[in-house]
mmCIF entry with sequence, helices, sheets and N, C-alpha, C, O atoms, coordinates in Angstrom:
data_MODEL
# 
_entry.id   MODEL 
# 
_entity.id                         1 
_entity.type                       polymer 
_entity.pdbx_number_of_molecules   1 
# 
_entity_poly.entity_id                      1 
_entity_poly.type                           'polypeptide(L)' 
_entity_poly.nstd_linkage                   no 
_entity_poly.nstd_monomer                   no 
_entity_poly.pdbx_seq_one_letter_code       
;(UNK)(UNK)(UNK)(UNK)(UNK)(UNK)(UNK)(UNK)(UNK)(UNK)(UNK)(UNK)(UNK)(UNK)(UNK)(UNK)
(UNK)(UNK)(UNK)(UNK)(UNK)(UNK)(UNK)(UNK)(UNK)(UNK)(UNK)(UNK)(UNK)(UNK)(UNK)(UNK)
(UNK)(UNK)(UNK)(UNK)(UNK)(UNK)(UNK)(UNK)(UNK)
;
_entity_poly.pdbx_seq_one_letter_code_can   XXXXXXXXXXXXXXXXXXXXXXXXXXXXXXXXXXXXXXXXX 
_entity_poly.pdbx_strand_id                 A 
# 
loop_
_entity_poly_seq.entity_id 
_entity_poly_seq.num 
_entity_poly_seq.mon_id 
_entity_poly_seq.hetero 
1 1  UNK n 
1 2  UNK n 
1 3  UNK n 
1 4  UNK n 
1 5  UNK n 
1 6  UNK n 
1 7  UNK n 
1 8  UNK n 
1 9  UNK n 
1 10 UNK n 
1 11 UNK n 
1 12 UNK n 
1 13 UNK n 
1 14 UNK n 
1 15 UNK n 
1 16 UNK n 
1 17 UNK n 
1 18 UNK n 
1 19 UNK n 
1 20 UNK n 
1 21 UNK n 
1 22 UNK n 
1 23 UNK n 
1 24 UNK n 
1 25 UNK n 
1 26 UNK n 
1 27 UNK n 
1 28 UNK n 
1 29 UNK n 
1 30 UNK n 
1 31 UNK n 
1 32 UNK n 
1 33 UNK n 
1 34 UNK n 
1 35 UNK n 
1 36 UNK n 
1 37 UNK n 
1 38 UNK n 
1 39 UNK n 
1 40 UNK n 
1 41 UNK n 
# 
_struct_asym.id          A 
_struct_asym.entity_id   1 
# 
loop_
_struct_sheet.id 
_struct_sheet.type 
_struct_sheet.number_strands 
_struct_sheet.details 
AA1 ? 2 ? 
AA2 ? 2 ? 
# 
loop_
_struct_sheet_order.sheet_id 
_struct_sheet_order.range_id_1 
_struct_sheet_order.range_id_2 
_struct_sheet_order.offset 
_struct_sheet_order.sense 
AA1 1 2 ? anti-parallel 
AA2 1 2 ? anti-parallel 
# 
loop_
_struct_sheet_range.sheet_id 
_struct_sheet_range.id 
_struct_sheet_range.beg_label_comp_id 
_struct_sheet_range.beg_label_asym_id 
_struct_sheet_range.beg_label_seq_id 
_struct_sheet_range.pdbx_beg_PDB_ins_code 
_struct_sheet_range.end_label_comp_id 
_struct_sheet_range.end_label_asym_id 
_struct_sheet_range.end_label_seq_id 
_struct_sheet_range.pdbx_end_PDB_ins_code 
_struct_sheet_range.beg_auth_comp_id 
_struct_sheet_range.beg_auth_asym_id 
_struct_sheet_range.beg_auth_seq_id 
_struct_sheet_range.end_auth_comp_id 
_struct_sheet_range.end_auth_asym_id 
_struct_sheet_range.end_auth_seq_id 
AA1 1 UNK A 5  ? UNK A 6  ? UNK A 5  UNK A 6  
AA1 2 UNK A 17 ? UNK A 18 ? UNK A 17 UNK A 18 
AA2 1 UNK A 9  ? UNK A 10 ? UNK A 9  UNK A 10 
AA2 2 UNK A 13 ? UNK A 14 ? UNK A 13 UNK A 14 
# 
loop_
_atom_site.group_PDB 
_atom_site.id 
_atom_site.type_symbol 
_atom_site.label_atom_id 
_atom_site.label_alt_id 
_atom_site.label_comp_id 
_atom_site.label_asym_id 
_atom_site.label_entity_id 
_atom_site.label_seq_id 
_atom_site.pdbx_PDB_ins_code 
_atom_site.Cartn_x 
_atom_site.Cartn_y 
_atom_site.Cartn_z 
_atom_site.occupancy 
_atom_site.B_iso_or_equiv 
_atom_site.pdbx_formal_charge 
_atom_site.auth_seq_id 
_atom_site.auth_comp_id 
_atom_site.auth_asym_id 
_atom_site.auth_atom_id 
_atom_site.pdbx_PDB_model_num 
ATOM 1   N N  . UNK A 1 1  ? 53.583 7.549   22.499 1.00 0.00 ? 1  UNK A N  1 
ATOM 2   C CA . UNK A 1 1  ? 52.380 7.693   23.286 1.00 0.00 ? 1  UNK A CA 1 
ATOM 3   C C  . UNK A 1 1  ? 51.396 6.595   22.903 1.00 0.00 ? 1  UNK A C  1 
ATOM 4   O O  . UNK A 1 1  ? 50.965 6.610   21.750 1.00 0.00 ? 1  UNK A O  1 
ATOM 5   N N  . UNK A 1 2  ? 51.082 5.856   23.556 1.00 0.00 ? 2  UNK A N  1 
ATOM 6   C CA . UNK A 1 2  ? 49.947 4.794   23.679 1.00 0.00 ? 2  UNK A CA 1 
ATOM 7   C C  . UNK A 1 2  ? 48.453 5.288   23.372 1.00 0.00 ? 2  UNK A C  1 
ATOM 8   O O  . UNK A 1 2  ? 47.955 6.282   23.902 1.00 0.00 ? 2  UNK A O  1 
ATOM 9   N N  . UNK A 1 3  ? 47.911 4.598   22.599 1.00 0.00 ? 3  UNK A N  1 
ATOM 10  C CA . UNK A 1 3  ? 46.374 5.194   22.805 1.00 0.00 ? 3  UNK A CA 1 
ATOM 11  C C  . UNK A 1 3  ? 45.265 4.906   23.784 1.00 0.00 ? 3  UNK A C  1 
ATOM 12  O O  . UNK A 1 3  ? 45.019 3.722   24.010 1.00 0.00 ? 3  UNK A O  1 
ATOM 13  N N  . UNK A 1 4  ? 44.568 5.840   24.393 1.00 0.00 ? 4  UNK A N  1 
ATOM 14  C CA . UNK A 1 4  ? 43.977 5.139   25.276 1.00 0.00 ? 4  UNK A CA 1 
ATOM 15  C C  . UNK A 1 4  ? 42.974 4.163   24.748 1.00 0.00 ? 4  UNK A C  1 
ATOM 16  O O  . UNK A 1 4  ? 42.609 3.966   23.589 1.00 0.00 ? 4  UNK A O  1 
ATOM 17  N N  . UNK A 1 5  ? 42.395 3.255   26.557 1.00 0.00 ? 5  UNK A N  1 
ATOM 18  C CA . UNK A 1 5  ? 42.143 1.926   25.819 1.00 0.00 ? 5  UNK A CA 1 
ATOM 19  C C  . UNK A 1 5  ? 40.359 2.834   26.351 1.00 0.00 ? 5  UNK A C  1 
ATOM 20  O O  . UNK A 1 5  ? 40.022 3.782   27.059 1.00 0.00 ? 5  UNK A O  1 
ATOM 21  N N  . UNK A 1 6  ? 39.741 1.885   25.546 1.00 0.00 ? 6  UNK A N  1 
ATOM 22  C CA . UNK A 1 6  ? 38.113 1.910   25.730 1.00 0.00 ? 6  UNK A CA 1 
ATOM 23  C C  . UNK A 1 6  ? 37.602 0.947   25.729 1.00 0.00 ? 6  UNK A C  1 
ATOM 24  O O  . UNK A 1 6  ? 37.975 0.084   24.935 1.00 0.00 ? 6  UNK A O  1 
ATOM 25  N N  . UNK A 1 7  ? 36.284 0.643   26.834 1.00 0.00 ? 7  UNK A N  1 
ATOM 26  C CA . UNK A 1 7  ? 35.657 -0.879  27.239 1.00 0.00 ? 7  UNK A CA 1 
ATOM 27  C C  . UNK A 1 7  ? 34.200 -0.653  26.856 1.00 0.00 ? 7  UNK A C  1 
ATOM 28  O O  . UNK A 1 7  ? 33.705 0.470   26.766 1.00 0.00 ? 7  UNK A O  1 
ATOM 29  N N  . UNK A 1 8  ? 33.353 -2.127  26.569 1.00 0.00 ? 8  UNK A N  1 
ATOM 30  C CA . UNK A 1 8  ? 32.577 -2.150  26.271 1.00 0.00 ? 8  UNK A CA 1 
ATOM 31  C C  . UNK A 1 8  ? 32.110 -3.511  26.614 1.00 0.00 ? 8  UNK A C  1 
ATOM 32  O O  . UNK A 1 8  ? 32.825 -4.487  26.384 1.00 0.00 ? 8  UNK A O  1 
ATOM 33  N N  . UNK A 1 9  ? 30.555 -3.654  27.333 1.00 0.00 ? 9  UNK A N  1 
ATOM 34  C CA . UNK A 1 9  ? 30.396 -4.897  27.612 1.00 0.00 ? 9  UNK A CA 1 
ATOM 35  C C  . UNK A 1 9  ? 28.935 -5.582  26.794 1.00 0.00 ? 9  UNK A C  1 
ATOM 36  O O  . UNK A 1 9  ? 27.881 -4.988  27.023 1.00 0.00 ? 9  UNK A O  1 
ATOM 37  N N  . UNK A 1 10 ? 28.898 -6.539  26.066 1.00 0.00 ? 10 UNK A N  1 
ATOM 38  C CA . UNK A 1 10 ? 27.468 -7.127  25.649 1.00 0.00 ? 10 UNK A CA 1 
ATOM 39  C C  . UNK A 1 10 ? 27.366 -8.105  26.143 1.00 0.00 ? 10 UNK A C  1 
ATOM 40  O O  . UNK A 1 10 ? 28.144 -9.020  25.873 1.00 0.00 ? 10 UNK A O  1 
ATOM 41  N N  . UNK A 1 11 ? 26.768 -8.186  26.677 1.00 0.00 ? 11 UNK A N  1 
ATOM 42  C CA . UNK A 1 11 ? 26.424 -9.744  27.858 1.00 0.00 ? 11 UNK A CA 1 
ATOM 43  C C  . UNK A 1 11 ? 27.425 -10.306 28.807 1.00 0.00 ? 11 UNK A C  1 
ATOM 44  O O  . UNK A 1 11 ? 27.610 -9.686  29.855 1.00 0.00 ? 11 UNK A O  1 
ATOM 45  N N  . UNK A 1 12 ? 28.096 -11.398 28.579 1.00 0.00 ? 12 UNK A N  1 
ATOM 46  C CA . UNK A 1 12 ? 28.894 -11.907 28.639 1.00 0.00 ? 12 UNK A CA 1 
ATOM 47  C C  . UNK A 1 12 ? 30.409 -11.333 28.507 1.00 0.00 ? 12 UNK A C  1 
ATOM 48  O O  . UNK A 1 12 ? 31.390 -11.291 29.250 1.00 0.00 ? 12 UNK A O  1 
ATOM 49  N N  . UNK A 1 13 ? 30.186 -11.026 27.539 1.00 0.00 ? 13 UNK A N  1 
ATOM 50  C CA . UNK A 1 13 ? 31.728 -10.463 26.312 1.00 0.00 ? 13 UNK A CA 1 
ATOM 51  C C  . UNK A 1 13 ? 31.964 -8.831  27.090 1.00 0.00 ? 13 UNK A C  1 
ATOM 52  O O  . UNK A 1 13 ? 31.287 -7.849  27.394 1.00 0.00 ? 13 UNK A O  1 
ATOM 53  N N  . UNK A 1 14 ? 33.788 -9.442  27.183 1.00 0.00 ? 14 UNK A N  1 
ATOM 54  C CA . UNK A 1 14 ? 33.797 -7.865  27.508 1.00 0.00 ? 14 UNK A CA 1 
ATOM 55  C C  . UNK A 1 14 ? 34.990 -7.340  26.113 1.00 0.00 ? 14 UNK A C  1 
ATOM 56  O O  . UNK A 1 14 ? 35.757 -8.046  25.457 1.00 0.00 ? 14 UNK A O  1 
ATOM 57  N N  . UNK A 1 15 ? 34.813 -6.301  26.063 1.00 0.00 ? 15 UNK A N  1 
ATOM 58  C CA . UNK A 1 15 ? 35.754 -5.696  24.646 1.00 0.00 ? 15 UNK A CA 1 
ATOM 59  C C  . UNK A 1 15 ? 36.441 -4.486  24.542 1.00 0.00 ? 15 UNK A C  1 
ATOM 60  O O  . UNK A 1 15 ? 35.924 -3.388  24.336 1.00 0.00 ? 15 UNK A O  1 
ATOM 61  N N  . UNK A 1 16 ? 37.745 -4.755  24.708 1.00 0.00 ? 16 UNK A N  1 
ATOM 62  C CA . UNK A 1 16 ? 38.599 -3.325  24.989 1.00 0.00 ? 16 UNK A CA 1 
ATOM 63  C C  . UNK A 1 16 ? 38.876 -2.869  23.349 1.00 0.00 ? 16 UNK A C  1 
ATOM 64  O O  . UNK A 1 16 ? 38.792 -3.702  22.447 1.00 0.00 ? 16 UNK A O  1 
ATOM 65  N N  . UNK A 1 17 ? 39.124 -1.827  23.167 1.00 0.00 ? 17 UNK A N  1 
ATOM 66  C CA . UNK A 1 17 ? 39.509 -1.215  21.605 1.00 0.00 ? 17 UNK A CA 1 
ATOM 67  C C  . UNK A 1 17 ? 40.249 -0.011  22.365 1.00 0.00 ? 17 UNK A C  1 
ATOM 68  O O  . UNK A 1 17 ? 40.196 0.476   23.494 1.00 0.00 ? 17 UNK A O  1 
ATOM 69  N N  . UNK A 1 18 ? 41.174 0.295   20.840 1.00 0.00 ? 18 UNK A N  1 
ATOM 70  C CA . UNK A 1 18 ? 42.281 1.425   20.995 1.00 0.00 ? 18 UNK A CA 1 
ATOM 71  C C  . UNK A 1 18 ? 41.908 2.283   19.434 1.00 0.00 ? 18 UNK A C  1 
ATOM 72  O O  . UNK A 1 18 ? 41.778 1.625   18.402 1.00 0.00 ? 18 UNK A O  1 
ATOM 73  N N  . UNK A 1 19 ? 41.795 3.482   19.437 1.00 0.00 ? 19 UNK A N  1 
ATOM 74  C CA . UNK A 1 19 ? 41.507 4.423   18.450 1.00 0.00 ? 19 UNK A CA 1 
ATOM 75  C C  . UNK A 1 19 ? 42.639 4.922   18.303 1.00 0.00 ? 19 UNK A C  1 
ATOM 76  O O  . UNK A 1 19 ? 43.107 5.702   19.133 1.00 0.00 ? 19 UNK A O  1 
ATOM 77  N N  . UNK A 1 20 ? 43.511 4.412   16.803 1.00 0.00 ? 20 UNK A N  1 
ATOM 78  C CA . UNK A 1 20 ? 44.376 5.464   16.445 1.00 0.00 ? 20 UNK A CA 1 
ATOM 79  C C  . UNK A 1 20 ? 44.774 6.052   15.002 1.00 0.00 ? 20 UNK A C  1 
ATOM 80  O O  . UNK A 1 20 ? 44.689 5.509   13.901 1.00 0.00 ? 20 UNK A O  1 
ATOM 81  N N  . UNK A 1 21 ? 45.288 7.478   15.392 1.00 0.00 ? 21 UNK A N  1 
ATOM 82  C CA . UNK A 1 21 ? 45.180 8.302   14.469 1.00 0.00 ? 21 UNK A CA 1 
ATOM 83  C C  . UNK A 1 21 ? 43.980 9.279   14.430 1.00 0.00 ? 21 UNK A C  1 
ATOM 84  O O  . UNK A 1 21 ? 43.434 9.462   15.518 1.00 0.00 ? 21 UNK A O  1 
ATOM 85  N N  . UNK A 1 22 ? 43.542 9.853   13.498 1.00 0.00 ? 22 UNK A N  1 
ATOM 86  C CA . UNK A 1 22 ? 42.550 11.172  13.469 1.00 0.00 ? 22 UNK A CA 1 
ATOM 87  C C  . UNK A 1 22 ? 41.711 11.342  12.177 1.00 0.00 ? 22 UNK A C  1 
ATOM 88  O O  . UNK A 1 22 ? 42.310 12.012  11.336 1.00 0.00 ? 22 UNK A O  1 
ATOM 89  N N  . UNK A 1 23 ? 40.306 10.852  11.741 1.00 0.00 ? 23 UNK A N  1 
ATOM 90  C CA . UNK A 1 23 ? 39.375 10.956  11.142 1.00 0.00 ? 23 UNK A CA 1 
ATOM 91  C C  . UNK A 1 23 ? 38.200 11.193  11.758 1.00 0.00 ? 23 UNK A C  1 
ATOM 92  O O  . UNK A 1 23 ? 38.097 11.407  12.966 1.00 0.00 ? 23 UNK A O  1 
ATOM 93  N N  . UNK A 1 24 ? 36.853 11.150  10.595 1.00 0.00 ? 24 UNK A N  1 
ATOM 94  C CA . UNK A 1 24 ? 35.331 11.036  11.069 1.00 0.00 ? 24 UNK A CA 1 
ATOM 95  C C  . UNK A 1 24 ? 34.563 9.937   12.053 1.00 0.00 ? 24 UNK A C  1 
ATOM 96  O O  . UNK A 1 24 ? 33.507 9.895   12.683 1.00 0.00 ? 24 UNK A O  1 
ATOM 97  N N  . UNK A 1 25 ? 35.794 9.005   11.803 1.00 0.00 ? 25 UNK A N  1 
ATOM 98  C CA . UNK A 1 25 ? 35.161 7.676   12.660 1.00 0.00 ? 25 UNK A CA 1 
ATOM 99  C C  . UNK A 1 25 ? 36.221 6.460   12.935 1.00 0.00 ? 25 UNK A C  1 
ATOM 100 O O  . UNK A 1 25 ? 37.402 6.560   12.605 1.00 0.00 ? 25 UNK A O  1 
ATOM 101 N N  . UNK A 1 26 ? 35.680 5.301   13.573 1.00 0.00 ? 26 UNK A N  1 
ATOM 102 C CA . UNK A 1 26 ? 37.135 4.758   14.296 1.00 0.00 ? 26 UNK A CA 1 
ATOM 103 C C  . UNK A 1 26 ? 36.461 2.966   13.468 1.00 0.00 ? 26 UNK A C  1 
ATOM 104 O O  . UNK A 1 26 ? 35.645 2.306   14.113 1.00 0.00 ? 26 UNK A O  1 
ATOM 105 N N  . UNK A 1 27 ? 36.928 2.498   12.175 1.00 0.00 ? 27 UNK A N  1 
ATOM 106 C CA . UNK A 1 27 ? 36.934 0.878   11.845 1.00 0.00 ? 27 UNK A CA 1 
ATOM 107 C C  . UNK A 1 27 ? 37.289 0.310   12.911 1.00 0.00 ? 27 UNK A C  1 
ATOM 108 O O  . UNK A 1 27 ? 38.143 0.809   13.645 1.00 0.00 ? 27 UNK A O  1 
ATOM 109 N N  . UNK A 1 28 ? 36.586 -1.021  13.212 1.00 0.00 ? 28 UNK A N  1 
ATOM 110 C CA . UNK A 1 28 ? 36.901 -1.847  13.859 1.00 0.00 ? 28 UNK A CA 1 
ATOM 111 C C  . UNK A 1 28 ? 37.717 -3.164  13.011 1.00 0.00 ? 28 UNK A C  1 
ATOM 112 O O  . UNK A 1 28 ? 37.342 -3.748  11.994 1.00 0.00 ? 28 UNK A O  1 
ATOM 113 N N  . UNK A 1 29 ? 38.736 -3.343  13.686 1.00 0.00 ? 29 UNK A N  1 
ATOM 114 C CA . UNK A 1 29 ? 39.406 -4.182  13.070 1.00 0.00 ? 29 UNK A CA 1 
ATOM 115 C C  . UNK A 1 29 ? 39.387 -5.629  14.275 1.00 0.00 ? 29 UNK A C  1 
ATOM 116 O O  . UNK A 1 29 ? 39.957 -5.545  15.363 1.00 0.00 ? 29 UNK A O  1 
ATOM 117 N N  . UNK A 1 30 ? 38.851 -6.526  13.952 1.00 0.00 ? 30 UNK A N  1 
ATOM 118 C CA . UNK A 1 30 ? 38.510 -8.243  14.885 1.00 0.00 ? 30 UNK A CA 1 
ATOM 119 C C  . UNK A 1 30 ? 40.571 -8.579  14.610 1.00 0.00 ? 30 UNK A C  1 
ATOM 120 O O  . UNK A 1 30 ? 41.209 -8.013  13.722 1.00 0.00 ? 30 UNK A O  1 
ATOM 121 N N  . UNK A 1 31 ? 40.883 -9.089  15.119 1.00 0.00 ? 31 UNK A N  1 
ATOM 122 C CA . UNK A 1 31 ? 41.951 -10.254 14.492 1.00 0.00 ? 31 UNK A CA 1 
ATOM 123 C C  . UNK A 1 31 ? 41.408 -11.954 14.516 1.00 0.00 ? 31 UNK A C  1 
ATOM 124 O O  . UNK A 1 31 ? 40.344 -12.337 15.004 1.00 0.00 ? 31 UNK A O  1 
ATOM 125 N N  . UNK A 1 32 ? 42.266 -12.665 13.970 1.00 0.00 ? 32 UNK A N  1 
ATOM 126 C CA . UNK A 1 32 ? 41.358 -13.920 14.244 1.00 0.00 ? 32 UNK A CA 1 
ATOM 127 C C  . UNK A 1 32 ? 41.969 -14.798 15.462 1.00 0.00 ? 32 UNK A C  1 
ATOM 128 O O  . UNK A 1 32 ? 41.751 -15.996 15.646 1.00 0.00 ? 32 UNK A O  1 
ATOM 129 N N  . UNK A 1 33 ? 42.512 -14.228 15.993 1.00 0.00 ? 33 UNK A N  1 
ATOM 130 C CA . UNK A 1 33 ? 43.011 -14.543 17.549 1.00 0.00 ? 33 UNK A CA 1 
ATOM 131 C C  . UNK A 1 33 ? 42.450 -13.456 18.816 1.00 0.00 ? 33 UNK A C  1 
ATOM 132 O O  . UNK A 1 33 ? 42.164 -12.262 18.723 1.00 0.00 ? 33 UNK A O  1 
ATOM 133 N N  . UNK A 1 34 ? 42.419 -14.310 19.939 1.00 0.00 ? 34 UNK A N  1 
ATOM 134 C CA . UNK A 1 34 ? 42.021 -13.177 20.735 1.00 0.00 ? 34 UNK A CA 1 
ATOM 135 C C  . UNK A 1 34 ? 43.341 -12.315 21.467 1.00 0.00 ? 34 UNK A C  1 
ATOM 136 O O  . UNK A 1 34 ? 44.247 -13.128 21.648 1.00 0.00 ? 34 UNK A O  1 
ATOM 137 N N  . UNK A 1 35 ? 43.647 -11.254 21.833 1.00 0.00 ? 35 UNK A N  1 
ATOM 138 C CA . UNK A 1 35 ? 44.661 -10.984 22.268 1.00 0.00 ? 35 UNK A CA 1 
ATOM 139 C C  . UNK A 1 35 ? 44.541 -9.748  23.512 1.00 0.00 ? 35 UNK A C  1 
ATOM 140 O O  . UNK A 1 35 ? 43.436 -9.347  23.880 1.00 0.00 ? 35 UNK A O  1 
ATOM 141 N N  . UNK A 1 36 ? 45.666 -9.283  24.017 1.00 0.00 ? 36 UNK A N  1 
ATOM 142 C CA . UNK A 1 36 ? 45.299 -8.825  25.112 1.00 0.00 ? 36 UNK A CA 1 
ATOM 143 C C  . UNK A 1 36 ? 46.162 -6.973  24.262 1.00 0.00 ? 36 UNK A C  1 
ATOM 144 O O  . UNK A 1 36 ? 47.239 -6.877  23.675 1.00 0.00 ? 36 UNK A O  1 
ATOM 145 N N  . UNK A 1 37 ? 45.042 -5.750  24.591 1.00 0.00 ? 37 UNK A N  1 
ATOM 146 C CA . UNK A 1 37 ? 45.162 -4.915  23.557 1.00 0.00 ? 37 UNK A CA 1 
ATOM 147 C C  . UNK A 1 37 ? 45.838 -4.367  24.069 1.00 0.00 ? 37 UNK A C  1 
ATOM 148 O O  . UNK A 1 37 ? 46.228 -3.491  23.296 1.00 0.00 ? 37 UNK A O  1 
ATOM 149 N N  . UNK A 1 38 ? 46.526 -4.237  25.409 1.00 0.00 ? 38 UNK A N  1 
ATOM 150 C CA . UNK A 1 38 ? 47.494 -3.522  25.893 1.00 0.00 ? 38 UNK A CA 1 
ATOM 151 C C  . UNK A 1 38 ? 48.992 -3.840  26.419 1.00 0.00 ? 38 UNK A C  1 
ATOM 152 O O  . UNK A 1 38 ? 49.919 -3.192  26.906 1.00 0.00 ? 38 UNK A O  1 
ATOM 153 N N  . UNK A 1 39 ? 48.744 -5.125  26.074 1.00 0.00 ? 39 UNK A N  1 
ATOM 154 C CA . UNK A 1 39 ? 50.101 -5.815  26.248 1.00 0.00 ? 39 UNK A CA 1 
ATOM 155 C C  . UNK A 1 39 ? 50.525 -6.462  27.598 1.00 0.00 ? 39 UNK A C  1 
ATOM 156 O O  . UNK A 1 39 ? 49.761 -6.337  28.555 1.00 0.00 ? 39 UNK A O  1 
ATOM 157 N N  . UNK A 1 40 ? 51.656 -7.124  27.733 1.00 0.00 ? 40 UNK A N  1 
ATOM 158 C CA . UNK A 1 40 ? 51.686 -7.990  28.747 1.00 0.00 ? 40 UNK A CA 1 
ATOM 159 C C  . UNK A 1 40 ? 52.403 -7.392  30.320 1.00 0.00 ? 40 UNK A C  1 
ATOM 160 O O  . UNK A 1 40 ? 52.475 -7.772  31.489 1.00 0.00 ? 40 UNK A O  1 
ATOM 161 N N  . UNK A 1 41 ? 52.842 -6.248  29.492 1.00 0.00 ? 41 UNK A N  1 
ATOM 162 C CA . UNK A 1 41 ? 53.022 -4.882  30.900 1.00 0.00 ? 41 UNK A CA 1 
ATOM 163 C C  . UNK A 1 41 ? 54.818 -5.168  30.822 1.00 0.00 ? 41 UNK A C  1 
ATOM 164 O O  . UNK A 1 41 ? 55.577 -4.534  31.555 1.00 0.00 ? 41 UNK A O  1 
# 
């Protein structure tokens, strides 16, 4: 099962993130490449 994706926009920049697993709160992890978070289909 895939996690769902979540969007977020600040200006310009748009920013998808995926939450996985189950705690109090969700780290953001950057990579130092940009990449596409759901894959190429």
């Amino acid at each position: 099962m895939q996690p769902r994706t979540k969007y977020a926009r600040s200006g310009a920049c748009h920013i998808a993130c995926q939450a996985v697993g189950d705690g109090p709160f969700d780290p953001v992890v950057a990579p130092g490449h940009i990449s596409n978070v759901e894959g190429a289909g």
